[in-house]
N, C-alpha and C positions, 0 to 999 in steps of 0.2 A: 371380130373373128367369127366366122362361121361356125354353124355348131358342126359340118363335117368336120374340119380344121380338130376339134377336142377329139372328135370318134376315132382320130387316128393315132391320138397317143398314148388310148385305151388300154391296146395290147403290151403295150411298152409297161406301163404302171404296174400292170399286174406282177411281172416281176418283179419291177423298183422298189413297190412298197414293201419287198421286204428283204433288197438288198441294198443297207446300208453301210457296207464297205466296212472303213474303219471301224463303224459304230456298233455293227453285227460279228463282222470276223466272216460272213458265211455266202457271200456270192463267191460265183467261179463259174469259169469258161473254158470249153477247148481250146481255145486259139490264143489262151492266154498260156504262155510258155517263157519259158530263160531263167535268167537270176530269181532266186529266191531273195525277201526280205529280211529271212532269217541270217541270212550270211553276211549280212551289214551289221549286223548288231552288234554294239560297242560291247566290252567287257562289259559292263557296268549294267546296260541292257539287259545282258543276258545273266547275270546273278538276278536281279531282278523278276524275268522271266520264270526262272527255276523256284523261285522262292515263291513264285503266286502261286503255283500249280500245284508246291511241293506235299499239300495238303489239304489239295481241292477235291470234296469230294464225284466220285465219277467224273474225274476229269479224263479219259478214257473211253471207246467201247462206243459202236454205235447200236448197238444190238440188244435187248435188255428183255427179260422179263420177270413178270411183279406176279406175285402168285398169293391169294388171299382164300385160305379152304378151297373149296373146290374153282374157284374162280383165277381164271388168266388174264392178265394183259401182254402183248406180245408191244414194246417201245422201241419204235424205229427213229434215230435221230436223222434227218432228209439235208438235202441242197434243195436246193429251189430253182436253179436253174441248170441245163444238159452239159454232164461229161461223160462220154461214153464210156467210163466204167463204171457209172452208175447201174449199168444193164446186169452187173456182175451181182451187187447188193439186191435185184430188183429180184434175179434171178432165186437165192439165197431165202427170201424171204415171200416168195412167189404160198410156198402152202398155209402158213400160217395166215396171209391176204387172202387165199380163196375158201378158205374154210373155216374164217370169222364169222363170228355173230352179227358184227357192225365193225366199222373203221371211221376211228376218230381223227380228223383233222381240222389244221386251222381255217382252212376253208372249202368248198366242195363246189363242185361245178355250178352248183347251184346258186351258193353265195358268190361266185364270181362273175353270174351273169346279173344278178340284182346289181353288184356291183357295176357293171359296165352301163347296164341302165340309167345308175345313178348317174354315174358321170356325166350323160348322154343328155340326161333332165336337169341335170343341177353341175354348169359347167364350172361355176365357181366353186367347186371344191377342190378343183385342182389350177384353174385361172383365177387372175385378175381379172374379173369385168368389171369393175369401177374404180377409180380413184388411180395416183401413179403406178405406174411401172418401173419394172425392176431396175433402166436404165434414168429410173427419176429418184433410187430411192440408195443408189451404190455411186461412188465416184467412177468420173469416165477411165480412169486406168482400171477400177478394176473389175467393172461392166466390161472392157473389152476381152481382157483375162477370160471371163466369163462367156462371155459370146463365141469367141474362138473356141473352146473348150466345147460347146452345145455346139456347135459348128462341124466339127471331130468326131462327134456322137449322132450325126444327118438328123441333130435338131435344128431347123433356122432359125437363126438369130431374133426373128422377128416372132417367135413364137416361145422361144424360152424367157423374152421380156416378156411375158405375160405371165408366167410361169408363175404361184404359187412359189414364194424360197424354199418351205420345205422341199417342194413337188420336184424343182429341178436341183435340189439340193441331192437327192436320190438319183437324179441320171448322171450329175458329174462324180458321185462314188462312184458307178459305172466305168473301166474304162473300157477305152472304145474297143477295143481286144475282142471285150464278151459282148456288144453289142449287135456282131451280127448271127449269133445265138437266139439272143430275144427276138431279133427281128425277124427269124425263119422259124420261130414259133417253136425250138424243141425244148422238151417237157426236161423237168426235173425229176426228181424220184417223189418229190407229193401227186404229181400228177401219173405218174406212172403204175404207183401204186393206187390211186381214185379209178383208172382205166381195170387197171388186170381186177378190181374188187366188183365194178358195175359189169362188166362180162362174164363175171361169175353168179351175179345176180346179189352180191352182198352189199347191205345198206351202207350208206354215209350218213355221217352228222359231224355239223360243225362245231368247233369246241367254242367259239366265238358270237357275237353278231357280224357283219361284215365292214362294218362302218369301224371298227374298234382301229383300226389305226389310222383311218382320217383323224378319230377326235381324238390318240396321241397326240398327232402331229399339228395339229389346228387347235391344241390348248394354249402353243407359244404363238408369245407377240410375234407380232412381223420383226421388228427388230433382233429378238430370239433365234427368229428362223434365218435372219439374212446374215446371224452373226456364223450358222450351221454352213449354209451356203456358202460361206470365205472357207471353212474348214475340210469342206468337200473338193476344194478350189487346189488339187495337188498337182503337183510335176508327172506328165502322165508315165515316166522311167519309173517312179515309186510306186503308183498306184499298179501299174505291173507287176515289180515285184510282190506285194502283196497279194494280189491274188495267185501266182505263182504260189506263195507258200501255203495262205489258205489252201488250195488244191490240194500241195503236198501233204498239209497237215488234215484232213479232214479225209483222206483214202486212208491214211493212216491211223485215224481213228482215235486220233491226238487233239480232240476238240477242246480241252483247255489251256491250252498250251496254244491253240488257235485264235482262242479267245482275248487271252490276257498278251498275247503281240499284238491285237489289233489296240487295246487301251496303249502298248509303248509305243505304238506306231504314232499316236498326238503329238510326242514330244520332239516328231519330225516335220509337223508341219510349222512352217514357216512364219514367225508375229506371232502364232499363240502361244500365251504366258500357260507354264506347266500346271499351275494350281488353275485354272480355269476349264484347261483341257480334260484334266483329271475330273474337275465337277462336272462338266457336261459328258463325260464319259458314263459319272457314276448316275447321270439321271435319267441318259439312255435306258441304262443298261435298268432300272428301276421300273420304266416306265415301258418297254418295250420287253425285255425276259421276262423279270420279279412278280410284277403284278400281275401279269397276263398269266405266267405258269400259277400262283395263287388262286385266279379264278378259274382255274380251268379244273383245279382237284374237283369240287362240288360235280362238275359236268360229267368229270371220269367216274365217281364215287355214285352218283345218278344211274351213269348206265351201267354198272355192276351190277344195281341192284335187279333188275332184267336181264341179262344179259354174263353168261359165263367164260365165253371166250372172246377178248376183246381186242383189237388193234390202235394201238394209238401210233401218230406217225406227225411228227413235230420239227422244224429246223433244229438240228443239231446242241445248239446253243443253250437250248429249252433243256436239255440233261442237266448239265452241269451244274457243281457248287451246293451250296445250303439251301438255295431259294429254288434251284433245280426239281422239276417235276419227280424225278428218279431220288430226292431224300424227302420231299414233301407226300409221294408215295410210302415211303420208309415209315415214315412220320404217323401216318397214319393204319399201320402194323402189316402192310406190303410187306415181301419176301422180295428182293431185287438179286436178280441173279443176269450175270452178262453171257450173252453166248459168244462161241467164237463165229 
């Protein structure tokens, strides 16, 4: 494979990496519309549902802020990729973005172009350049599953066999609804607020390094990863509705309740056994929120100490629960108060 062949998957990745469908709860698309998945849910489901949330804290509210003496943080929970009512929340939160001291996010133009470099330098971080291929390493029924799928999403077949499991495990959450979104390049609300902040001439810093979810995703085996791959491998009527409801539930401001349908939504995909699906939920969700929002206090608690009025601006997801930025803030004698 040529190294233009990688450069062109570039733009795509930046979204993917951190829209994990099921796993996240927090991609969405305009063009992704109809049935919601909330309105399949069995009785049983939806007791379920009600009972995770019924005591979650900040499972609620994308709007937040943490006030420590004289010091602000203004906590925006983001999409990551464009629904034109995002223009509405961008709007909203437009003074607080131009008249910060810094705005913290999980990644900044900056770290996205190192990023794209890397990729560009070091193509096997997202390919296979040596050893089998995807269609050497999956039986031929469900390699084709697979291909057709990457096929639907204007990845070629001959290109998703090279693919990283994790890497294309992240475009087939995707469906193809939101994919020509990504591919016309429109911004989400992290990006939209990193623009309106650098036109005002206000700093970025990343809460992160930029590699931090390569070496997530590139701590599992290949077997790990190609077991993730079968799990992203849905009926594309489902995977619609899901981001339908996401949508629905994340304008509404209902991000735990977003959250914990994406954990019931496993118990629809098809051959996974429930206690496995459940584990690989609960180590996403470990390895991808938990530890990430844990290390990010230090960062936010750093630039306090300089810094009075602060912006932090995070996917959604990163609120919520005990491990949630907004009680680990608490935790450390934050004042959290939600706005409307």
């Amino acid at each position: 494979m040529e190294r233009t062949d990688y450069k062109g998957c570039i733009m795509v990745f930046r979204a993917a990496a951190i829209c994990l469908a099921l796993l996240t709860g927090l991609p969405a698309a305009a063009q992704c519309v109809g049935d919601s998945y909330l309105d399949q849910l069995t009785d049983g489901q939806q007791a379920a549902l009600e009972q995770a949330v019924q005591n979650m804290p900040f499972a609620e509210g994308l709007l937040w802020t943490a006030t420590q003496g004289a010091r602000t943080l203004t906590i925006i929970g983001t999409m990551h990729i464009y629904d034109p009512r995002l223009e509405e929340i961008r709007a909203k939160v437009s003074e607080p973005v131009t008249k910060a001291d810094i705005i913290l996010l999980e990644a900044t133009p900056e770290e996205e172009a190192q990023l794209q470099d890397l990729l560009v330098t070091d193509p096997g971080r997202l390919f296979i350049v040596d050893g089998p291929t995807l269609p050497d390493l999956l039986d031929e029924a469900t390699w084709t599953l697979i291909a057709d799928a990457a096929t639907q999403r204007g990845i070629p077949a001959f290109m998703a066999a090279k693919m990283q499991p994790w890497y294309l495990s992240l475009m087939l959450a995707i469906p193809s609804c939101a994919m020509s979104d990504m591919v016309a390049g429109a911004s989400g609300l992290d990006h939209m607020i990193s623009a309106d902040a650098t036109a005002a001439g206000v700093p970025l810093q990343a809460l992160e390094p930029y590699t931090t979810l390569f070496d997530i995703f590139q701590s599992d085996s290949i077997a790990e990863q190609v077991d993730l791959l079968r799990v992203n491998l849905l009926a594309p009527d489902l995977q619609q509705k899901m981001f339908v409801a996401m949508l629905d539930r994340y304008f509404a401001e209902d991000i735990g309740r977003l959250w914990e349908m994406s954990r019931i939504a496993l118990e629809d995909v098809p051959g996974l056994d429930p206690a496995e699906g459940a584990a690989m939920f609960t180590e996403m969700q470990d390895a991808l929120l938990d530890q990430r929002n844990r290390n990010w206090i230090p960062v936010i608690t750093d630039a306090a100490q300089t810094h009075d009025n602060i912006v932090i601006a995070v996917g959604a997801a990163h609120l919520i629960g005990d491990q949630g930025i907004l009680r680990l803030l608490e935790n450390e004698g934050w004042t959290i108060t939600r706005q409307p």
